[in-house]
C-alpha positions as CSV (number, residue, x, y, z in Angstrom):
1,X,-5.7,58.3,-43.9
2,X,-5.9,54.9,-45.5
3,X,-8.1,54.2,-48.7
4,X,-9.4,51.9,-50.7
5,X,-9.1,52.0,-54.4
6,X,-11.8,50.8,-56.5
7,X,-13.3,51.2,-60.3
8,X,-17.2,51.5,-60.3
9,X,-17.2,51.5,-64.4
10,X,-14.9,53.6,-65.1
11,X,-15.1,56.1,-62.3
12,X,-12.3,56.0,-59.3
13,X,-13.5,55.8,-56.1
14,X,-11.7,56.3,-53.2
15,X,-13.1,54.7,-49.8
16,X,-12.3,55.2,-46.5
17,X,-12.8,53.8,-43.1
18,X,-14.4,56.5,-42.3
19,X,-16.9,56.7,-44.9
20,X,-17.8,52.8,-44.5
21,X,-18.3,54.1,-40.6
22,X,-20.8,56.6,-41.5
23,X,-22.8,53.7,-43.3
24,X,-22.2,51.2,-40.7
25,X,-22.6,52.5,-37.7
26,X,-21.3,51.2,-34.6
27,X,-22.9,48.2,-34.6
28,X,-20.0,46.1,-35.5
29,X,-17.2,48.6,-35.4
30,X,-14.8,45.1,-34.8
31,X,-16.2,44.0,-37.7
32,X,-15.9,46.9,-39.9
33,X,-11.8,47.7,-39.0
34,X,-11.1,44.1,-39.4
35,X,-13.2,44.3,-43.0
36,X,-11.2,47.4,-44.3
37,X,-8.3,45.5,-43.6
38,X,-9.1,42.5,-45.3
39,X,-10.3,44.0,-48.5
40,X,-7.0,45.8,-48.4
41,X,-4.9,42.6,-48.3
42,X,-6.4,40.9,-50.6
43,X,-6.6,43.6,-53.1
44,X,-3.1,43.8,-52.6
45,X,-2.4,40.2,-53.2
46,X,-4.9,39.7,-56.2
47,X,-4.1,43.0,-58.0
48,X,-0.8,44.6,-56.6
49,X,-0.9,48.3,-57.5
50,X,-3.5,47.6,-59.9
51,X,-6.5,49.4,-58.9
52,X,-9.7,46.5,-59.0
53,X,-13.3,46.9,-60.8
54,X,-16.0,46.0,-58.6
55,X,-17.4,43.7,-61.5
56,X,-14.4,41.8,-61.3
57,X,-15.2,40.7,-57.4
58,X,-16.7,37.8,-55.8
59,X,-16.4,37.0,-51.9
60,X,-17.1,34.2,-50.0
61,X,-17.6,35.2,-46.3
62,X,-17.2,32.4,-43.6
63,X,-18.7,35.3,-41.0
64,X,-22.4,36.0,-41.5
65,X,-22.5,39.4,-39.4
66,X,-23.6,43.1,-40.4
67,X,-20.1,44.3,-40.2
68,X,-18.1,42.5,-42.4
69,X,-21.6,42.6,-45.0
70,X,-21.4,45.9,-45.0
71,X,-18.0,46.4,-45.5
72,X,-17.5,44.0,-48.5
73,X,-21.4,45.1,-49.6
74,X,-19.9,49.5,-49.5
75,X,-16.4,49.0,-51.3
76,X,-17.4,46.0,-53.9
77,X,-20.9,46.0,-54.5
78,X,-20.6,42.5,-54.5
79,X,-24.1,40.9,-52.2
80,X,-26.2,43.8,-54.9
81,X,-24.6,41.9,-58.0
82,X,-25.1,38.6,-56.6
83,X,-21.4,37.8,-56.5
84,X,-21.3,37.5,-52.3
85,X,-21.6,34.4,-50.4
86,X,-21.5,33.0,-46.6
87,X,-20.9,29.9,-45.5
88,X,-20.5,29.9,-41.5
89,X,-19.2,26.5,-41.5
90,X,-16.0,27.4,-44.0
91,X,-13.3,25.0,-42.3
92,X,-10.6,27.6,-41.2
93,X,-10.8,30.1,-38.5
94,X,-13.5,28.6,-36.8
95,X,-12.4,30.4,-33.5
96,X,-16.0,31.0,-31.8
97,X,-16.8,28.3,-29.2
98,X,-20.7,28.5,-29.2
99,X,-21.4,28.9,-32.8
100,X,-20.1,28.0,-36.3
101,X,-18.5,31.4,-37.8
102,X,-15.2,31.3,-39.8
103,X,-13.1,34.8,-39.7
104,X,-12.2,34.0,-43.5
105,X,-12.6,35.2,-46.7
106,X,-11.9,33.9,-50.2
107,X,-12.2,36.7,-52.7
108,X,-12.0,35.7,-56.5
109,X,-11.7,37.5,-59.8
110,X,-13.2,37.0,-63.0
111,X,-10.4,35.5,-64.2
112,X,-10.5,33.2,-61.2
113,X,-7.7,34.0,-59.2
114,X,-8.5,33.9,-55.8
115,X,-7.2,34.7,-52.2
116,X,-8.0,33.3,-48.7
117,X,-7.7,36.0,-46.0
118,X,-7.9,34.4,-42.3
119,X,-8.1,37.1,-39.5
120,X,-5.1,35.9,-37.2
121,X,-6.5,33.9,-33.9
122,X,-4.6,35.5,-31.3
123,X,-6.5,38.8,-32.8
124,X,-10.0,38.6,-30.8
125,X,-9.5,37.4,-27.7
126,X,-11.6,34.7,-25.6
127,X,-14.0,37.6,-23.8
128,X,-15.1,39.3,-27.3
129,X,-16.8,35.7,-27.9
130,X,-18.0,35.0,-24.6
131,X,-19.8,39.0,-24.9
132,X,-21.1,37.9,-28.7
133,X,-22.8,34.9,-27.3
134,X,-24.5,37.3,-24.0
135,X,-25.5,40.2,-26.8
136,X,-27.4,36.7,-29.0
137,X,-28.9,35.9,-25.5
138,X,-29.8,39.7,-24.3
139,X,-28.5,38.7,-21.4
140,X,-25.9,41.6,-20.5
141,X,-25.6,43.7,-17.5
142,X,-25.5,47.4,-18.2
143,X,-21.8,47.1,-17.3
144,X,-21.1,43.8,-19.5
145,X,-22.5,46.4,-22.3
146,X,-20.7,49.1,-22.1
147,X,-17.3,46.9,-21.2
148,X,-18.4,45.2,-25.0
149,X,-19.0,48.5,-27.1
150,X,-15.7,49.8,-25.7
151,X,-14.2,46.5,-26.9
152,X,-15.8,46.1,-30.2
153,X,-14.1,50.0,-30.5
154,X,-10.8,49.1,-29.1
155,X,-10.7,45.9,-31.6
156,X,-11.6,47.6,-34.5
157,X,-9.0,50.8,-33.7
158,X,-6.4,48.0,-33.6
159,X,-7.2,46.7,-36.6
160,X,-6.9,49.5,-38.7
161,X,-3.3,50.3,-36.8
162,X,-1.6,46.3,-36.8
163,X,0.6,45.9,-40.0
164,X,-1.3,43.5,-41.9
165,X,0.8,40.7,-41.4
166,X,0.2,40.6,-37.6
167,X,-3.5,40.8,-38.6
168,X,-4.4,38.4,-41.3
169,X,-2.8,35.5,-43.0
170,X,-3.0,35.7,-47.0
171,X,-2.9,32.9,-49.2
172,X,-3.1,32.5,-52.9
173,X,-5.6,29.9,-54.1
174,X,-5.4,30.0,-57.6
């Protein structure tokens, strides 16, 4: 099982998928795979096998949604200190076609090192937006909702299995 390392003071904490899933939900079960992931690349790009402290994190989110929130919001803490920011109209990975939402994510440290983690395009494909934009309407047939939570599910299974590199794209900032 893959964790996520983290200081909260000076106690270890250990997070898993699984744990973020029993404060998440279902809801955006895309979302929260793809979220694990990215936390785990950029840890591993701003810290190596450093283990982080959660007061040394800030994120800017180019997706607004519950998912990723919660993700970034159960491992760092970081929308409770006031260290989390989104900003829809971030200029890369502006993949949806009926809305601005970037699948980005610049997280920084104190000392101001920062990554940029972009969720690969090829990742969700052209359906899992056309569903996104029926679920903002209400407009699905009971079929067109099933079809989407079995998606959402499939994506976010995937997610956790993909070697990073064929998920997300990771580049230093600073």
């Amino acid at each position: 099982m893959q964790t996520i390392k983290i200081y909260d003071r000076n106690d270890l904490i250990e997070i898993s998928f699984e744990d973020i899933y029993k404060y998440h939900g279902t809801l955006a079960y895309m979302a929260i795979g793809v979220g694990f992931r990215v936390i785990q690349a950029a840890f591993e790009a701003l810290y190596g096998e450093d283990v982080p402290n959660r007061k040394d994190i800030s994120i800017l989110s180019g997706h607004g949604g519950p998912g990723f929130r919660d993700v970034f919001e159960f491992v760092t803490r970081a929308q409770s200190r006031g260290t989390y920011i989104v900003d829809t109209t971030y200029p890369k990975a502006q993949y949806d076609p009926y809305r601005p939402t970037s699948y980005a994510y610049i997280f920084t440290r104190e000392t101001g090192e920062a990554v940029e983690v972009v969720l690969k395009e090829n990742f969700l494909p052209p359906i899992f937006y056309e569903l996104l934009k029926k679920g903002r309407e209400d407009s699905f047939t009971p079929e067109e909702y099933l079809y989407n939570e079995q998606l959402k599910q499939n994506l976010g299974n995937r997610a956790l299995q993909l070697p990073i590199n064929e998920l997300v794209e990771v580049t230093k900032l600073i």
